[in-house]
C-alpha positions in Angstrom: 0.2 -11.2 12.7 0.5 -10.9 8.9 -1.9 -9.0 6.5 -4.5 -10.0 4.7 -5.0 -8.6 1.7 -7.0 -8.0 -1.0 -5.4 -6.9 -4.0 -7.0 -5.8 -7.4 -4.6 -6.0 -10.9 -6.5 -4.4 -13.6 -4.1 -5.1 -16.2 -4.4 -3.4 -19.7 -8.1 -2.5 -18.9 -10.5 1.1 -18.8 -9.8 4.1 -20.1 -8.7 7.4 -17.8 -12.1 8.1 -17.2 -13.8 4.6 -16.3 -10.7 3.9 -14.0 -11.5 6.8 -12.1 -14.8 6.0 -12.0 -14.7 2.4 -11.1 -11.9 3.4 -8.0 -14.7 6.1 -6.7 -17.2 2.9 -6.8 -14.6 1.1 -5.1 -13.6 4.1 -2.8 -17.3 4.7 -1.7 -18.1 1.1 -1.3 -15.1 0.9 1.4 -16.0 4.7 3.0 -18.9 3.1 5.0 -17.1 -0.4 5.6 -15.4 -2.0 7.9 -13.1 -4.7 5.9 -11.3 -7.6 7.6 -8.4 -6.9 5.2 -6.3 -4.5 3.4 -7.4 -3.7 0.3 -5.9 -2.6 -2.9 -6.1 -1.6 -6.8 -3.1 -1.8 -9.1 -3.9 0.5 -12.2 -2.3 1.5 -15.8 0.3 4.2 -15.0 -1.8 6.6 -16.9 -4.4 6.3 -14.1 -2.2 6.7 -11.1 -2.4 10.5 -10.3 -6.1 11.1 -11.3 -7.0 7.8 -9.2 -4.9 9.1 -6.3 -6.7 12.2 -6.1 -10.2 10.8 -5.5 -9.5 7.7 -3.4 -8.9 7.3 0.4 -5.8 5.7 0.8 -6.2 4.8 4.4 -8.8 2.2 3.1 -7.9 1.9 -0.3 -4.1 1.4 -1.3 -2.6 1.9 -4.6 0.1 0.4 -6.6 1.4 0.0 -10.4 1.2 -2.6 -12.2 4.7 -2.7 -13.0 8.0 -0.2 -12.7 11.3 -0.3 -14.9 14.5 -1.6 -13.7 16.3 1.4 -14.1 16.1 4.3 -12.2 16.3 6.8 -15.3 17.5 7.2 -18.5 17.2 6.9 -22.2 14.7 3.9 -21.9 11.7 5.2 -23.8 8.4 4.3 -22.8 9.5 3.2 -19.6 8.1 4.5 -16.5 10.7 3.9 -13.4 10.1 3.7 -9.3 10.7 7.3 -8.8 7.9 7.9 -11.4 5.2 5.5 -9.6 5.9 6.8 -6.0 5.6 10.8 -7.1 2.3 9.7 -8.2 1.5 8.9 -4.7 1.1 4.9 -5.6 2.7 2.7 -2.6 2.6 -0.4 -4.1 4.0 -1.9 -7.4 3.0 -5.6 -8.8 6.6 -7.5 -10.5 7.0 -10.7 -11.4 4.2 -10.9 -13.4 3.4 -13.8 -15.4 2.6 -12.1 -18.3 6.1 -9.9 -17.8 7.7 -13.1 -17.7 6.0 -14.7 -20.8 5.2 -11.9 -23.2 8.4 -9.4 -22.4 11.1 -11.7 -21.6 11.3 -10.3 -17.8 14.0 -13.0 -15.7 15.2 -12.8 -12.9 18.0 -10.4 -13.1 15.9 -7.8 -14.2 13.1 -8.6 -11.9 15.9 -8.1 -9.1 16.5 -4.3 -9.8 13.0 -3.8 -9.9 12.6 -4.9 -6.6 15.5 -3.3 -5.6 14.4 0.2 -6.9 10.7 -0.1 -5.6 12.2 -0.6 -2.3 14.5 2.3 -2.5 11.9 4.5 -3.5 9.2 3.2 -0.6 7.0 1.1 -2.9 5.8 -2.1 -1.6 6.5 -4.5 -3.8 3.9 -7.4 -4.9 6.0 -10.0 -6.3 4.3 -13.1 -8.3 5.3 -16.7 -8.6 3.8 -19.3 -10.3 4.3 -22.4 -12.8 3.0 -23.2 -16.1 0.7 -25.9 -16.7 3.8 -28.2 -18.2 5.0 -27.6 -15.2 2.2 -28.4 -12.7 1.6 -31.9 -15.1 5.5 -32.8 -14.6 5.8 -32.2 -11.4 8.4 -29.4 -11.4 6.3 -26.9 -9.8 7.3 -26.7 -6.2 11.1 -26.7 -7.9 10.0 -24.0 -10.4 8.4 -21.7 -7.4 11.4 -22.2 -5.4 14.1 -21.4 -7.9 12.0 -18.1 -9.1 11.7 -17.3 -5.4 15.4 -17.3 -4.6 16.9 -16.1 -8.0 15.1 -12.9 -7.6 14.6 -12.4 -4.1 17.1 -14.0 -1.7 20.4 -11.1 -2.0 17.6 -8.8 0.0 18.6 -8.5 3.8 15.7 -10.0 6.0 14.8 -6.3 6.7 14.3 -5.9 2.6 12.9 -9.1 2.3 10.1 -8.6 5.3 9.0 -5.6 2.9 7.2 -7.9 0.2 4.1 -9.2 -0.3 4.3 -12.8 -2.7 1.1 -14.0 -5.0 1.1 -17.2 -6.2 -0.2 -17.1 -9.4 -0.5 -20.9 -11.0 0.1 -19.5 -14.8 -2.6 -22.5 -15.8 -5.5 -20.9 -13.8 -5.1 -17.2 -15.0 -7.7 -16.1 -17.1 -9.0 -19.6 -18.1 -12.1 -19.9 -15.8 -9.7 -22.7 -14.0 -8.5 -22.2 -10.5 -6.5 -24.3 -8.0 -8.3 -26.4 -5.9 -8.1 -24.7 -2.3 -6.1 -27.5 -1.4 -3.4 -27.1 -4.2 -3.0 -22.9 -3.4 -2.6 -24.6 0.3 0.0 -26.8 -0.3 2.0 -23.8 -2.4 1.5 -21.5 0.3 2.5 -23.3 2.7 5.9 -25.0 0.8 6.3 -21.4 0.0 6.3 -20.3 3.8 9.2 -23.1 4.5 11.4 -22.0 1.5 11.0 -18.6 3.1 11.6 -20.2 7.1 14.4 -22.1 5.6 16.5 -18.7 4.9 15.2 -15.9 6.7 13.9 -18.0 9.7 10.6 -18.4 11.0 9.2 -15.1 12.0 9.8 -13.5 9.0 8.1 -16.6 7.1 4.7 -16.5 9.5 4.5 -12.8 8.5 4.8 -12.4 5.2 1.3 -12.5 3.0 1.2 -14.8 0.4 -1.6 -13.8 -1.7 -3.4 -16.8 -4.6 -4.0 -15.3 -8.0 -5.5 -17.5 -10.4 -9.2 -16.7 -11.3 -10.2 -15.7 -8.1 -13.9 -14.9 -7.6 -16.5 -14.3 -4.9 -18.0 -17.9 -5.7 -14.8 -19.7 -4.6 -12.7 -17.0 -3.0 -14.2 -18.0 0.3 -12.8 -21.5 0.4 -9.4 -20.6 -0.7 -9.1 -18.1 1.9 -10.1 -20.2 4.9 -7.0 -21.8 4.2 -4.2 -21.3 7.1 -1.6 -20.1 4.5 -3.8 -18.3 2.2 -3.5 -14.5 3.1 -5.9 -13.2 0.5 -6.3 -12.5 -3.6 -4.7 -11.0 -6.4 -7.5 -10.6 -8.5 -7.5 -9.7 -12.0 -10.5 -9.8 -14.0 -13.1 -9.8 -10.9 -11.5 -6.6 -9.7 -13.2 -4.6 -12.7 -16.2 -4.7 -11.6 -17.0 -3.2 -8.1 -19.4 -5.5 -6.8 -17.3 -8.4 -7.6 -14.4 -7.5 -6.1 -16.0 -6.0 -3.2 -17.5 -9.8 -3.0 -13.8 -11.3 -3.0 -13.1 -8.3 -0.2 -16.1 -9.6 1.9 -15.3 -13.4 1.6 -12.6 -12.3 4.8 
């Protein structure tokens, strides 16, 4: 039975000291509850360690927002898997589209990352998605696919069974536009097959795909009814408690 999940991406957002205090809002919210997923928060590195040590992380997970793709090294500015994990993070979000757009991330470099977040225990949250060109030609199940099995299909089954995937239409990120429940449906579930087609069935039917795309509690309830619609990355929703515990509660 695969996960769902609820995951939070608060991007280049909150100082130190309101991340710690919105992930004790989040944390205290989820003490006395009883969620019908897993549930998330991926915060700047600079919060990791301070986050980690006020949070439950048998109801609250937490990842990076992103991780190098080397290991170590003269790469300034960097922070690497090794880095993330010590901080006690378990998770890491790659493939983001804004990596891709704004800092030239491809597929070659998105594969090391993987590869090292693995190696060091990190679950990996890896996004897909088209741009609106795309969606209007009527490239996008192509432009999925190909981003899909550049980056990701040299892992073993094992490796691959590891992930969690977020479709992320580029179009309906930050705009106020979302995918109709029906178009995240169709997505998810031609991602599934791409997936069946190479690693077979079972590994398909239990990996979460999660929809990112302006996500709220207002519509998050229709998108996840949807058979292959395992939950949310959420972005701007996830920065204020109530609203993402709203998206948490829509399961």
């Amino acid at each position: 039975m695969r996960k769902k999940i609820v995951a939070g991406n608060w991007k280049m957002n909150t100082t130190l000291q309101e991340g710690v205090a919105l992930a004790k809002e989040v944390n205290e919210a989820l003490a006395g509850a009883t969620p019908k997923c897993d549930v998330i928060i991926a915060v700047p590195f600079t919060h990791l360690a301070s986050i980690n040590a006020v949070i439950d992380q048998n109801k609250l997970g937490l990842g990076a927002e992103n991780c190098a793709d080397h290991k170590s090294g003269a790469y300034t500015g960097e922070v690497s898997a090794p880095m993330v994990a010590s901080t006690g993070a378990t998770y890491v979000i790659l493939g983001h589209s804004e990596r891709r757009q704004y800092y030239g991330e491809t597929s070659e470099i998105l594969k090391e990352k993987v590869n090292l977040a693995l190696a060091n225990n990190l679950t990996p949250i890896f996004c897909i998605g088209e741009v609106l060109e795309e969606r209007e030609n009527g490239s996008y199940l192509e432009v999925v696919k190909k981003q899909i099995e550049d980056a990701l299909f040299d892992l073993s089954a094992d490796d691959f069974s590891k992930l969690i995937l977020a479709y992320e239409p580029v179009w309906a990120i930050g705009t106020g536009k979302t995918a109709t429940d029906d178009q995240a449906e169709e997505m998810h579930a031609f991602i599934r097959e791409v997936i069946a087609n190479k690693y077979g069935k079972d590994v398909a039917e239990n990996t979460s795909i999660l929809y990112g795309g302006s996500c709220k509690p207002s519509n998050a309830p229709q998108l996840f009814a949807k058979p292959n619609v395992d939950g949310g990355l959420i972005g701007g929703a996830s920065l204020k408690a109530a609203d993402f515990m709203g998206i948490v509660n829509a399961f």
